[in-house]
Structures are given as structure tokens and as C-alpha cells.
C-alpha positions as CSV (number, residue, x, y, z in Angstrom):
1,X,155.7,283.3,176.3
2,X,156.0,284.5,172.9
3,X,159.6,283.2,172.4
4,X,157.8,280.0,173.3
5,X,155.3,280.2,170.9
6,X,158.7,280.8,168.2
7,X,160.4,277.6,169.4
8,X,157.8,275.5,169.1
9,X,156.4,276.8,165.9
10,X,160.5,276.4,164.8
11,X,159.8,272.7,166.1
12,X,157.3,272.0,164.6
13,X,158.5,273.4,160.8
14,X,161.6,271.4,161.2
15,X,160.1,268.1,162.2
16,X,158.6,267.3,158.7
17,X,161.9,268.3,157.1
18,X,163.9,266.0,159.0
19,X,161.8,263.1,158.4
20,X,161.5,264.1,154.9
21,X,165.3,264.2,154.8
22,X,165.9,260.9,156.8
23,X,163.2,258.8,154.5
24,X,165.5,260.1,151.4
25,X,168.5,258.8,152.9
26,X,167.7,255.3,153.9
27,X,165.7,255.1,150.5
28,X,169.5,256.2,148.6
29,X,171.3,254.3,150.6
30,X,168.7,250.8,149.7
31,X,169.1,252.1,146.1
32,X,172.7,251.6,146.3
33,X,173.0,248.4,148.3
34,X,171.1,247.1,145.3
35,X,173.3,248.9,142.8
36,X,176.0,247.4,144.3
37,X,174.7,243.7,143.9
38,X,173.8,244.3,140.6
39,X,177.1,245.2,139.5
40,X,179.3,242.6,141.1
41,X,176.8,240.3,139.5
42,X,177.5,241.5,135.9
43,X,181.2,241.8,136.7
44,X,181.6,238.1,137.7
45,X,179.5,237.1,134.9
46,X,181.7,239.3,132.4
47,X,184.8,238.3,134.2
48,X,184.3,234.5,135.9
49,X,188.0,234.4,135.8
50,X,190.4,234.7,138.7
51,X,193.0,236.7,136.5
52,X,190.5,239.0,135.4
53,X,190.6,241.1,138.4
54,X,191.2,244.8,136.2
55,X,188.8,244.3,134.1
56,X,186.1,243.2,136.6
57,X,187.1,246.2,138.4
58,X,186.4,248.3,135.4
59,X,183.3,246.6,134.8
60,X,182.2,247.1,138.4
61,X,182.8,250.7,138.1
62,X,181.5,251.5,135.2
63,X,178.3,249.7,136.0
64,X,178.3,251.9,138.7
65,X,178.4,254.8,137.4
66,X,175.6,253.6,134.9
67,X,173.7,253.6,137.6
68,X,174.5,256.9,139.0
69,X,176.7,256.0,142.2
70,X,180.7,256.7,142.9
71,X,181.7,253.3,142.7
């Protein structure tokens, strides 16, 4: 009975946590959907041009990191 009582108490400390830790994701992964939008948006309007792939690129990543995300 009382390893019961441990596994659920376990259960029940680690239930918050996850949701906690789940909520965090799906909230950082939002944030950089939108990052990303963001920047291709900038780049193209920096770099409209066909032939100004590189610098686009650069622009891109650079926005980015700006923003705090690998690129």
C-alpha cells in the first residue's frame, strides 16, 4: 500500500510539470513559426530580386538570429 501511495504522489508531482513543459513547447515553437514569416518577409523585401539569392539568405539568417532562433 504504501508504495502505492509513492507512485501516485510521483504521478501526481509530475503531471503539472509535463503540462508545464508541453505548454512551453508549442508556445516556442508558435514563436518561431512567426519568426520565420517575419524574416522571409524582410528578406524578399531587401532582396525582391531573383539573383539575390546570397544575400537574401544572409538576410534571412541574420534576421533570425535577431530574433533569437538557429536559422
Amino acid at each position: 500500500m504504501r508504495n502505492m501511495h509513492r507512485h501516485l504522489l510521483a504521478l501526481l508531482v509530475a503531471l503539472p510539470v509535463v503540462a508545464v513543459a508541453s505548454q512551453a513547447s508549442a508556445q516556442g515553437t508558435a514563436g518561431r513559426d512567426a519568426a520565420i514569416g517575419k524574416c522571409v518577409r524582410q528578406a524578399d523585401m531587401q532582396y525582391p530580386n531573383e539573383e539575390d539569392q546570397i544575400p537574401r539568405s544572409e538576410a534571412y539568417k541574420a534576421c533570425m538570429v535577431a530574433a533569437g532562433f538557429q536559422p
